[in-house]
Structure formats: C-alpha cells, structure tokens
N, C-alpha and C positions, 0 to 999 in steps of 0.2 A: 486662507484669508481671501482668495481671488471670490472662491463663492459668496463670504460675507461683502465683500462689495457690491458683487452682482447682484444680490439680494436688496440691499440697500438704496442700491440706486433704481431699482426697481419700484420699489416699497416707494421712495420719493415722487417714481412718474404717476403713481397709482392714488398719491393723495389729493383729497381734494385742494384746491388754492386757496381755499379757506379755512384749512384747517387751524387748529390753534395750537399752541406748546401750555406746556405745565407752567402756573404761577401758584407763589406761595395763598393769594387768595384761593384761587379754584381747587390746591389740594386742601385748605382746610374746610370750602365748602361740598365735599365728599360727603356722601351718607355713609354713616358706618354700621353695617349688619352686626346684627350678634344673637346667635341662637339661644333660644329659651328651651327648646326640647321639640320632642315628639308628642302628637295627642296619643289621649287612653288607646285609641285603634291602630296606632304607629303607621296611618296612611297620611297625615297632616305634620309638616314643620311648623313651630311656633319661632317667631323670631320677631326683634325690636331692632328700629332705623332711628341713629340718632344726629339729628343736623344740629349746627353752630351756628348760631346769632351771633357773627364778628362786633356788629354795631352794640351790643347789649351782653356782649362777654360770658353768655348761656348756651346752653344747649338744650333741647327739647325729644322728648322720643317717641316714636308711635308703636303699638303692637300691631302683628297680621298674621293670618294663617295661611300656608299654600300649600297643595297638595303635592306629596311628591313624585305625583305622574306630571306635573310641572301646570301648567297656565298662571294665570294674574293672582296675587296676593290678594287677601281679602281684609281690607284694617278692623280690629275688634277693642274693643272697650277691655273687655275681660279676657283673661283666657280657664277661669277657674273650676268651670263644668265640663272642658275637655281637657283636663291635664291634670295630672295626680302630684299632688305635694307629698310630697318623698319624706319630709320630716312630721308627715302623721305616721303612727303606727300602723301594720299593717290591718289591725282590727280596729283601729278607728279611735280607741278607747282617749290615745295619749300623742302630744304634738312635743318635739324639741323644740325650745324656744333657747337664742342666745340673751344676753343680757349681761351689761356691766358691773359690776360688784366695786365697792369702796373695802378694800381688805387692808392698805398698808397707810399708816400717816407720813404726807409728804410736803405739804403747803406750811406754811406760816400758821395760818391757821389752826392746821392740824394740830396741831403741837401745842400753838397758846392761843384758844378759844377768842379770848378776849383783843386779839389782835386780829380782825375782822377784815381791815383794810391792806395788810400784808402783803407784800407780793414778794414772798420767797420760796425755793426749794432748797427742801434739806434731806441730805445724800450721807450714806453713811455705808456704799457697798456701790459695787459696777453696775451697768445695764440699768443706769439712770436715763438715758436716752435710746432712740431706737429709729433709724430709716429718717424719720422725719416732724417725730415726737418725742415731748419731754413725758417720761413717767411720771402720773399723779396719781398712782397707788390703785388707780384699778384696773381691774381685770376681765376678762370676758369671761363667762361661765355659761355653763348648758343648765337649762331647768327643762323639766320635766313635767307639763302643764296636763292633770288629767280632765279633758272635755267636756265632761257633765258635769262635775264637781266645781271647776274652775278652781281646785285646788293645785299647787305647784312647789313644787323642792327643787334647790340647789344642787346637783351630780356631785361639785366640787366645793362643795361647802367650806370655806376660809381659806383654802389652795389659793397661795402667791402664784397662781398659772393661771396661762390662758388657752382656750381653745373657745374661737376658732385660733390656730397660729396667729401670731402678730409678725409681719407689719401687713401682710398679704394673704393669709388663709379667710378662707370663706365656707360655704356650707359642706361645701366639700369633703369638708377635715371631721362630720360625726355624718352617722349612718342606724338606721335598723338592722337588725339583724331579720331571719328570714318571717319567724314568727311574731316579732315585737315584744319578745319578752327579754331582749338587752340593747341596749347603745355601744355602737363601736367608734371612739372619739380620738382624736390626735392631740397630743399636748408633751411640751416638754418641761418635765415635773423637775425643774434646779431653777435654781434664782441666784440672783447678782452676780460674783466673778464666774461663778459656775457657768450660767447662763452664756455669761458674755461671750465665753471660751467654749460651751459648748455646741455640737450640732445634735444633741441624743436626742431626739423628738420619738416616742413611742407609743403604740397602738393601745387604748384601753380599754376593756369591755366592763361593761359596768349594768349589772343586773338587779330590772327593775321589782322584782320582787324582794331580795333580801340587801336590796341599797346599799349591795359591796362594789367594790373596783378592783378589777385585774388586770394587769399589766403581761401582756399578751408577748412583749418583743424584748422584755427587760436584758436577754444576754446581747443583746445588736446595740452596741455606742454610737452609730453613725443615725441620720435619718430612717422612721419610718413613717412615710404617708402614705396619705389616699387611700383609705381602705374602701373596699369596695366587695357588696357581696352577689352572688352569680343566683339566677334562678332556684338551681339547688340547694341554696345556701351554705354556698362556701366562703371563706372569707379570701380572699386577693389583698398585696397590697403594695408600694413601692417600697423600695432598700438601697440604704448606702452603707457598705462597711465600716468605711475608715471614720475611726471618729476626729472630727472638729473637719470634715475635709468635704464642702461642700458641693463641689464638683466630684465628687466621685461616681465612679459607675454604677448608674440606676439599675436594678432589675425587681420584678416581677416576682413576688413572694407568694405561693398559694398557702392556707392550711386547710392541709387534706388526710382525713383521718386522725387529727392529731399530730402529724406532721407536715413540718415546712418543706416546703419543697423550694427552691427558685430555677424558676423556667428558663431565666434566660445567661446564665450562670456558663456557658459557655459559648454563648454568642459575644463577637468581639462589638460591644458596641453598647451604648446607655439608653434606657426608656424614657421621653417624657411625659406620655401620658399615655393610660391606658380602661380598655373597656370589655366587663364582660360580655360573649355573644349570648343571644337570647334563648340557645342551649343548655347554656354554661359547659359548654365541653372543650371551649377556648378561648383565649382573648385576643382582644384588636389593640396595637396600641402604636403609637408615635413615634418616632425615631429619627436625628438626624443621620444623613447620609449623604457623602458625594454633596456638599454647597446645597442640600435641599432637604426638607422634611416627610417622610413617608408612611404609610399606612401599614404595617406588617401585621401576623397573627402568630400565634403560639398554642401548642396545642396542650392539653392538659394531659399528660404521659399515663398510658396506663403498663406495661412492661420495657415500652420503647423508650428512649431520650426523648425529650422536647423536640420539637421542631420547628424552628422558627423561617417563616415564606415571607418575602415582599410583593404587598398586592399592587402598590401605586407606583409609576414611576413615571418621571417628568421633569420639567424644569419649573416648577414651582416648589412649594410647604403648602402639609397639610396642615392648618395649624390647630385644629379643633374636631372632636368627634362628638355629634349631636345622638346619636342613636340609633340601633340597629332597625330595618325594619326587612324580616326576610332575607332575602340576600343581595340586601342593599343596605348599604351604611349611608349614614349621613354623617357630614363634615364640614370644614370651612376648610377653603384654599387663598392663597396667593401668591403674586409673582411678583417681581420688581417693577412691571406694570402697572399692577391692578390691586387694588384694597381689596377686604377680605369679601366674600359670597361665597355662599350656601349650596356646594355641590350631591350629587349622590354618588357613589361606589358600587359597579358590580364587584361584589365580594368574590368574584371566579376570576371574572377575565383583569379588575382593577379599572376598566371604562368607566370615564366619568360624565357625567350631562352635569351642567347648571342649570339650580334652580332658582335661585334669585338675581337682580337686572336692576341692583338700584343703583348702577353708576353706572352702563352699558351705555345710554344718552350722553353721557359727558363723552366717556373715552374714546366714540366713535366720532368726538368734532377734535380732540387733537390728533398729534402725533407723537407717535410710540420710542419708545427707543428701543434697538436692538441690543441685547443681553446675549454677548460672546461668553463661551466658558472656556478657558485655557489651561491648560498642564503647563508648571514652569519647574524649571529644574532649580535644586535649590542646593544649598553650600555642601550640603553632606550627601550629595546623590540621591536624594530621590524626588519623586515629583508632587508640587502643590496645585491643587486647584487654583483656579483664580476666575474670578468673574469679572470681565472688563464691559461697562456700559459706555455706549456711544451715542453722541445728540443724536433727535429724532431726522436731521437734513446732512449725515455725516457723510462726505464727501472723502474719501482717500487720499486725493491730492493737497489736501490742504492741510494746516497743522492746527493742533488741536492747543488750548493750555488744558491741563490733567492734574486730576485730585488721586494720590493714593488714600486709601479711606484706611483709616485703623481702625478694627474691631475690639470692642469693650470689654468686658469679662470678669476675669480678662479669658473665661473657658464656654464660653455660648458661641454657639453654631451663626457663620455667616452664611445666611441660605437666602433660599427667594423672600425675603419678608417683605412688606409693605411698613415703611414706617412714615408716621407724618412729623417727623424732624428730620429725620437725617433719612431725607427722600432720593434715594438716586434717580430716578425718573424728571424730578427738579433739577438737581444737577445737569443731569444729561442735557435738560430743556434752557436751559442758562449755557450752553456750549460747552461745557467741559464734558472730556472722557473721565470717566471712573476706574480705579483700577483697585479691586479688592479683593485681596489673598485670603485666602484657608490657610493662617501664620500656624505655627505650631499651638497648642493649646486649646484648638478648637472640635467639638464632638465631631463625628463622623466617617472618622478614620482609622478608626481603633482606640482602643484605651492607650497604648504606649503614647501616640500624636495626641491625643487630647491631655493626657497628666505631666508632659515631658517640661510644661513651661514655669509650675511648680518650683519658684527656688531657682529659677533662670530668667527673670522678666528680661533681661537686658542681654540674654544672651541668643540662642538658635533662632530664636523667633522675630528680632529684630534683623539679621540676616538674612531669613525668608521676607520681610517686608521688603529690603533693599533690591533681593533678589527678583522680586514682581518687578519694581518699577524700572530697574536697569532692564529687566526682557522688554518690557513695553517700548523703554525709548530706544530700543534700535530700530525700531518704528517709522519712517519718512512722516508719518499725520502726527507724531508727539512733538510738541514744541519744547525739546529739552531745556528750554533758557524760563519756562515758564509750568512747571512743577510746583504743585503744593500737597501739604498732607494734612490730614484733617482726623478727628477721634473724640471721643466722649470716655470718659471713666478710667479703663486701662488704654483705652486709645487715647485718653491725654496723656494719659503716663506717656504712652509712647510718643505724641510730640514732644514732652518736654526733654526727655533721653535723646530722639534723633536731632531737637534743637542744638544739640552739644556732639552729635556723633555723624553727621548727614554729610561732610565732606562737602556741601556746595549744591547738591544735590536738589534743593527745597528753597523755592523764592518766598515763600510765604507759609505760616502754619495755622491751625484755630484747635484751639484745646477747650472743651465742655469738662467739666468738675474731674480733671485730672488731676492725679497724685502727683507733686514736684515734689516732696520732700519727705523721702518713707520713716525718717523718724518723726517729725511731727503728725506722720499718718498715724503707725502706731500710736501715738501719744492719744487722739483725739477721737479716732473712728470707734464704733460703736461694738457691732460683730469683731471678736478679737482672732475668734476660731480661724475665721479668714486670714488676716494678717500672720496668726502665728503659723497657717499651712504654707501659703505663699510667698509669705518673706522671712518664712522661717525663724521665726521666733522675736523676741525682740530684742533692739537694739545696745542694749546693755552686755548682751552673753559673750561670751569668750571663748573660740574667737566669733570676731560679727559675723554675721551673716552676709554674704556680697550684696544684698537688696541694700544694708546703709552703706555701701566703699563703691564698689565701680558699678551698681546699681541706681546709685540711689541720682536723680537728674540733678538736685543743689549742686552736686560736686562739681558739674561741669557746667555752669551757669558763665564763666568767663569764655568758654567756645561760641557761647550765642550771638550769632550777626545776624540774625534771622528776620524778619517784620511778627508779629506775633498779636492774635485775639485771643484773649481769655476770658470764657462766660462761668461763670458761678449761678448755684444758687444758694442761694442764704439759708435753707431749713434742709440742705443736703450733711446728714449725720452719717453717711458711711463715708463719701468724701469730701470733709469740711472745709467751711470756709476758708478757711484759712491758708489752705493747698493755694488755691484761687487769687487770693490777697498775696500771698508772699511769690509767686512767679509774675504778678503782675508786676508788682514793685520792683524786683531783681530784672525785669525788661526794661522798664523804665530807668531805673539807676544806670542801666546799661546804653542808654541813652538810645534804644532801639524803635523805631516806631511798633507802638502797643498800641492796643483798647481792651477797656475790662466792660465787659456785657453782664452786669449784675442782676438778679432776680429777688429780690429779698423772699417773695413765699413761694418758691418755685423749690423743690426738690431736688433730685438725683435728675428726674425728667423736668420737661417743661410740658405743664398741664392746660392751661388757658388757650383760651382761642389767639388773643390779642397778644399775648405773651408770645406764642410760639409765631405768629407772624411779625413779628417783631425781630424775634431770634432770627426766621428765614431772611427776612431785608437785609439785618446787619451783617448774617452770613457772607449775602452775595456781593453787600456793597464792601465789605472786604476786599474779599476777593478781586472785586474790579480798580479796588487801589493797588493790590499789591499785584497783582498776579498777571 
C-alpha cells in the first residue's frame, strides 16, 4: 500500500488545479464508439459515435472511417461501397432479410373481429411475456429475398419461433454458408412452458435449393449460438451443456469433417465471444479472467490437443472484436476509467495502440481515480480478487465513507467495465472508496468458482462479500461508522439478504430491481429455466429448496434497521415489479427511512438520458443523507 500512496500523492502534485472530477452530467455527455467493421481491404475501421441530447431526451450518431495505421477519422454519409453486407449471398443472387410474422391470435381482437376497440390479451400457455415485452403473437422470421426477382419466401413458414433470438439476438444469430447455397440460423424451436423452462436454442441449416431445415445440434439441450463460418468454410459455433442452466461453461464447437469437435473442452474457463482468423486455422475469442476480459486464440488441432494462448493482458476488458487484419486484431477496450475505444492487437506480442480519441479531450481535464487490485482471503481458505477504487484527490490520512458494490448475475464477470449507471469513476469522484469483490459465482476462476453459487445465493458468497469489506476496514482511510452497500438484480438480492444479516456492519443500502421475495419471483418472472437452475426448482417441492427458508430475504425483514433506496422499473419482467413494491412497503411499515425510485418504462436497465441522470442524483443525494 506504501507505493499506492506514493503514487497517488504524486499523481495529485502532477495535476493540473484545474482539473475537473466526474459528474453524472459529463459521464452521460460521453461519446460512445461502436464498431461497424473493417472495409473490403481490411486497412480501414468503420465505426459510429453516438452523443445524448440531455435537453431533448435523444441521442444522435455519426459514421467515420480511420485507418488503422491510426491518424484523424474521416465522417461519411455511407459506408456501403467499402463494406460487404454479410447477409448478401456470396454470389450476390440472394439477401437475408428479417421480418415479423403474425402466426398466433392474442389480442381482443384476434379472437372477436368485431371487437375493434379491445384492449385485452388472452393467454392460454407460459412465455406470454418476455425481458420487457408482452407477447402479441409475432414472430421474427428470415425471408430469403431473390435480387433480380424481388421475389422472397418465409425459411420458417408458420413456426411459433423466432430467430433473430428474442429479447437480444441480432444479425448475428443467421449467416451464409461459404458458397451461399445454405443459411445457418439460431432459433429455439419449443413454445410456451417448454420455452419458458427451456435454454435448448440450436443451430439450423436450411438449404436454399430444396427449402428443407436441418437441425445441426439436435443432441445438445443446453445453448447453441453464434455460428460462425471460417474462410475455408467450416462451420464454428458456441455450446452450453447443461440444459435450462444459463451460465454454463461456454466453449467453442468446430464441424470438422463431419465432426464436432470442442476446442476448448479442457480449458478451465467459459468463451464469450469468439472469431475466426483470416486463415481459418484458428480462432480468437473473449474470455473473463482474473477481474478483466481477454483476447485468447485456439488452434484448430490437427493430431495434437487444442491449445489454447493468452494474447492480451492488462488491467482493462476486451470487450469486442471488430476484425482481423494480418496480424493485427481489431477490438474495443475498457477500463474503470475510460468508455469503450477502438484499439488494435499484435496478435504475437498482444501490444496494443489506440485508434480512436473520442473522449481523450475530456478525460485529460479531470481526475482519474486509481483502481487497486487486492487478494483477500476468504471463509474457506482461499483467496478472492477484489478491485478497490479510490477518489481521484485520495489522501491516506484521512477517512473515506465506502460503498461495497454487489455484483448482478447473479454469474457475470466483475471486470474493468465502463458502465454509465453504476459508474465507479463517479463514485470515486463524489468521495467514496469502492470495494468490489470476485464473490463466488463469477466467471474467471474456473468452472467450480463460477457454478458454486448455484443453489447457494445466501450462502459462500455472501461471506466473501463480508469478507472484502472487513479486510478493507482494517484500513486507518475507512470510515467504519460510515459503510454502505449498493447492487442491482442479484446485487439487490443481496442488499435485501445483508439488510437482515449485516450485524451493524452497513449505514445505508440502495437496491436497483432486486429479488426480495423468491416465491413471488418464481411466481412472476418470465425465463423459468433460470429460477428453476438457481433457486432450484420451485417453491411447492418437498422438501423446499433453502432459496424460499433461509434464503429467501422476506424471512428476515423483522432484522431490518437499516435506511434503504429501492429503484424499480415498471417493464422489468425478469425481476418484477412487484419485488420492488413489496420491499418498499415492508421498509416502510417498518417505520425505516425508505425511498422508492420508480421508472414506469424503464427496464431491467435504465435507458434514457434524463432517466439515468436522474437515477445518478438520487443515487448520491442518498447517500449524502444517509451515509
């Protein structure tokens, strides 16, 4: 720690007097990159900068090309004479187009014509809702639009499915094959309880001459995405075993020869995304690791095992791979610093240069904060990560008030991400330390750490939270009398659990669309597969499962002395209203000071410019009550 001081107090004499700290304004006036690709000649990144109109509650975006020997962006109108649409065939003949289908009757209407003015839905099976929409009986479908003809067919003609996936798939999820004589599409062919309960999404090839469909993965129950096919036209794609068990270990499916092969089937650890090289003799793909996201490659085994290399490593996430160009990758990174930009990759040495600088102006008038990484030991002997952020002016001698942050999931990787809600650079810049653990349940430590919390929400992994914040405050800078903890989704779960379990520990809490009450979650939530992997079935069975007795946070609603914010949003259907509504209530009747931060069209996230600075004010003017 002596050098992290050193460092710090350094860093302090070295800024300017002018510099400025993070406000909820200035992080949502960020330009946000996002890459569109590589051109035809793969010497040009294409990418779009998208700013926010606070005043007018919009946001607007521009296109530009940059070379990626680096200098200034160039903005374009088009980008469609240097860039190949992927969903044309590769002879040109035939384009994928997606489109909505009316297949199932669901309205008032539907049903009786003559009742125009209607406003009902009629339900007569599960997976009548989904994320953040009500089912009105249609579907996305792939047509097959031939170019000279401007004739076009249905792939999935009166299929209850959809593909792109729902609530989140996009183009991603169908592909050509190498000659354009099949489509390789994603879709999970079960409807209503089936659905609801299940994860079995699988690969389909569907061939454009004799307008049949084959079902490529049919023995694999768990997920299959992204298919993806290599130069040579091979086909790649992602895999999860276990069926209904979303977080399961991702790997890397090749068919090669007629068989499957999975490349990464003895590497301890899960893929999030992955890309073939411009060879095709390997791929590149994503991976958490160690609190950060990385670039690795795998090679396509010809008598040897796989082998799988780490090319990137850092204290940031990769968190996107734009394209190969020679032996240089293109990606997106970031760090608890810094929003996302557009770097490149020697694919030898893992060296990276930045090519894009649309926020480098800003970042260079405030102050940073310093992002410590800690080993702390935990109840069962052995050691967690933990990332503790400290204000940009943080001085040793003095004491800090401290957020432990709870991680969502409740099974995604706390790494360097840049988020603009739950920003710890904000944090840090409003005075508080951060202290956020790698609790059990999170990718990049193995399968056994990442599947362990499974069926234990309230057990090893709330121990590793207590465990981080008791190493911190033996700390002289923590102000132990001024402690709070803070979490979204399974991080609300877990305020409202530590609200009944924290021993004193916690002056203040804020819960975003946390679970308080896992029977009425089961009752209402949409995805069941989750519910019934997590909290292990439902609460009817015999005997219960601990997620509804010493699990479940109602039980212990009488332990709450706590101050408590609770935000909702109104069109969150994985964890519903109602979580939200009834832990406010039960604070209140408890005569505790509360506040409910409602959203009526806001989500699981909060999407709006004015909405989420909204959220950041109330965040902090909390906190400065309670904390």
């Amino acid at each position: 720690m002596k050098k992290l001081y050193f460092f710090l107090m350094l860093s302090g004499i070295c800024l300017s007097a002018t510099a400025q700290t993070m406000t909820p304004e200035k992080l949502w006036g960020l330009e946000r990159v996002s890459p569109i690709g590589l051109t035809n000649d793969r010497e040009q990144v294409i990418f779009s900068t998208r700013s926010n109109d606070i005043n007018s509650n919009s946001s607007s975006s521009k296109n530009f090309v940059l070379s990626l020997k680096g200098g200034e962006p160039i903005q374009i109108k088009s980008y469609d004479s240097i860039f190949t649409d992927t969903k044309v065939s590769p002879s040109g003949e035939y384009k994928i187009v997606s489109k909505e289908v009316k297949i199932q009757p669901v309205s008032g209407e539907d049903f009786y014509p003559e009742m125009k003015k209607s406003d009902v839905y009629i339900y007569d099976d599960l997976n009548y809702r989904h994320w953040d929409t009500w089912e009105d009986g249609k579907y996305s479908h792939l047509f097959i639009k031939n170019r000279s003809s401007e004739e076009e067919w249905d792939i999935m003609e009166g299929e209850p499915h959809d593909t792109p996936l729902q609530p989140f798939g996009g183009s991603e999820d169908y592909i050509w094959n190498k000659d354009g004589s099949k489509v390789f599409y994603v879709s999970k062919k079960v409807k209503g309880r089936e659905y609801a309960e299940s994860t079995n999404t699988d690969i389909y090839s569907y061939d454009i001459a004799s307008k049949t469909t084959t079902n490529l993965t049919d023995e694999n129950e768990g997920y299959d995405t992204s298919p993806a096919i290599s130069k040579n036209g091979t086909l790649a794609w992602l895999q999860m075993d276990e069926p209904g068990y979303e977080a399961d270990k991702n790997d890397i499916i090749v068919l090669k020869d007629g068989e499957k092969l999975n490349l990464t089937k003895d590497w301890d650890g899960t893929v999030s995304s992955f890309l073939w090289s411009e060879d095709g003799k390997k791929l590149f793909f994503i991976a958490p690791t160690m609190g950060t996201k990385q670039l690795f490659e795998v090679n396509i085994p010809g008598k040897a095992s796989p082998e799988v290399k780490q090319i990137t490593k850092g204290q940031f996430d990769i968190t996107g791979m734009v394209g190969q160009s020679d032996k240089k990758m293109v990606v997106t990174r970031t760090d608890m610093n810094h929003a996302s930009e557009i770097y490149t990759v020697n694919l030898k040495s893992g060296k990276m240069d930045q090519l894009t600088h649309a926020n480098d102006a800003f970042y260079n008038k405030i102050k940073l904060s310093e992002v410590e990484k800690r080993m702390i030991p935990t109840t069962d002997g052995k050691e967690m990560l933990t990332w503790v952020i400290y204000p940009p002016d943080f001085d040793p001698n003095k004491k800090y008030p401290t957020l432990l942050y709870l991680q969502g999931g409740p099974q995604s990787p706390l790494s360097q991400f840049y988020s603009f809600r739950w920003n710890f650079q904000l944090m840090a810049a409003k005075g508080y330390i951060v202290v956020a653990p790698n609790r059990r349940g999170m990718p990049g430590y193995g399968v056994e750490w990442n599947e362990q919390i499974s069926g234990d929400w309230g057990g090893q992994n709330m121990k590793d939270y207590l465990s981080a914040i008791d190493e911190l405050s033996k700390e002289d800078f923590i102000d132990k009398e001024r402690i709070g903890a803070v979490g979204a989704s399974y991080g609300g779960y877990s305020v409202y659990y530590l609200a009944g379990h924290h021993d004193n520990r916690f002056k203040t809490f804020i819960a975003h669309d946390g679970i308080f009450n896992t029977r009425s979650m089961y009752g209402t939530t949409e995805e069941l597969f989750f519910v019934n992997k997590d909290l292990e079935g439902a609460y009817w069975q015999s005997p219960t499962p601990k997620a509804y007795t010493e699990f479940n946070p109602i039980n212990f609603v009488e332990k709450w002395n706590t101050p408590m914010l609770i935000i909702q949003g109104g069109k969150d259907f994985r964890v519903p209203i109602g979580q939200g509504l009834e832990a406010f209530q039960a604070a209140q009747l408890k005569g505790l000071k509360s506040k409910l931060l409602y959203f009526p069209m806001e989500n699981h996230w909060i999407l709006s410019a004015q909405n989420g600075i909204i959220w950041q004010r109330e965040f902090f003017k909390w906190l400065e009550e309670t904390l």
